[in-house]
C-alpha positions, 0 to 999 in steps of 0.5 A: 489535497490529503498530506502524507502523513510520513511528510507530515511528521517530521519538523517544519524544517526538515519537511520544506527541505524534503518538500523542496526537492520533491515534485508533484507525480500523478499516480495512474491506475495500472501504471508499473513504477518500478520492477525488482533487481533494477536500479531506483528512481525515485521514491514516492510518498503518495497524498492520494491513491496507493500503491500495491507491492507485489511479489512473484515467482518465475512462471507464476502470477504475482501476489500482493504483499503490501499496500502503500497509501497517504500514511507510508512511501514506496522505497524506505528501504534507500534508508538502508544503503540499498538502491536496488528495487526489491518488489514490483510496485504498481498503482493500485489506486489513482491519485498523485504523490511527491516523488524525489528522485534517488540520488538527492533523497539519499543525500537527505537521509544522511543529513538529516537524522529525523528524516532518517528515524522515521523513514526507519521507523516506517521500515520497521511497521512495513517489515511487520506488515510484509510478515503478517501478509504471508502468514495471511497468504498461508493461513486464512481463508479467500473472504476474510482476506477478501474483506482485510482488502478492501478496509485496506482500499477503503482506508487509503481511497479515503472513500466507500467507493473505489474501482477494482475488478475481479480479474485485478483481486484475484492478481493481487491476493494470489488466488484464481477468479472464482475464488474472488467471485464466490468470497465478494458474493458472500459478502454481498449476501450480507450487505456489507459491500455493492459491487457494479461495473467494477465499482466497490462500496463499502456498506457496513463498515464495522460489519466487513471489519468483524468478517476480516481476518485478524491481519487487518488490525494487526497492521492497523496496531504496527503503524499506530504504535510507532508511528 
């Protein structure tokens, strides 16, 4: 089974105290874990699969702003004395997690001070990355997101091949399913990606990295120089 990397990090210790009140979760693919305004639950430090966090507006489909896989956790933001969910997070890959519930994880935040750093420090890379997804979302164009998406898939599948429709990127990149359709042909046409039945393989690696906008390594660089 793939660890999770936040877990990981911290000191034995402090990492079999974390692991003791955890559980083991399934992450199902589609399935909502938590909505805006609403109080926390649990927070969810994935091992395989990922999630998305999609931000909306009233009236209008939602638009994803993030992507939490192995390296990160859905609800760093307990870390700042806030228990209510800020984003609407849904699986976006299937897989399992550990998942603490709120009111013990909260507990250990505040005695243990490792714990505490790195969950801040996650804060920070996902405050940096929140940043860069809308400067994304306003600036670049639907194929070069298009191809960010899917290294950002790729890397958290831990696989070339993962499930996801057309109907399902559009949602997520805030754009109308033509739009998918003549970016994902495009990159298609120049063989760095298969797509079939709603199955994605990615070819060319190194080739859908130089067709992604730069927001793909800058998020890369956030995570890897603090963490």
């Amino acid at each position: 089974m793939t660890k999770n990397n936040l877990i990981e990090l911290l000191p034995r210790l402090e990492r079999t105290r974390l692991k003791a009140i955890s559980e083991p979760f399934d992450l199902v693919l589609s399935d909502v874990l938590s909505e805006p305004g609403t109080p926390s639950r649990h927070a969810y430090f994935p091992t395989e699969g990922f999630i998305s966090l999609v931000t909306a507006v009233p009236g209008h489909p939602g638009v994803e702003v993030g992507m939490v896989g192995s390296e990160g956790m859905v609800g760093a933001y307990l870390a700042l004395g806030v228990t209510i969910e800020p984003m609407h997070t849904v699986v976006q890959g299937a897989g399992s997690a550990m998942r603490v519930a709120t009111k013990p994880f909260v507990l250990e935040l505040a005695r243990c001070p490792v714990l505490r750093a790195t969950v801040n420090r996650y804060l920070y890379v996902l405050m940096a990355q929140l940043a860069t997804a809308s400067s994304c979302l306003r600036f670049h164009e639907i194929e070069p997101r298009l191809a960010r998406w899917l290294l950002m898939s790729q890397d958290r599948a831990h696989a070339d091949t993962f499930h996801v429709t057309q109907e399902f990127l559009a949602y997520m990149l805030g754009v109308r399913r033509v739009g998918i359709t003549t970016a994902a042909s495009g990159l298609r046409r120049d063989r760095l990606i298969g797509y079939r039945r709603g199955e994605v393989t990615v070819l060319d690696r190194a080739g859908l990295e130089a067709a992604a906008c730069t927001c793909y390594v800058a998020d890369r660089t956030a995570y890897d120089d603090l963490m």
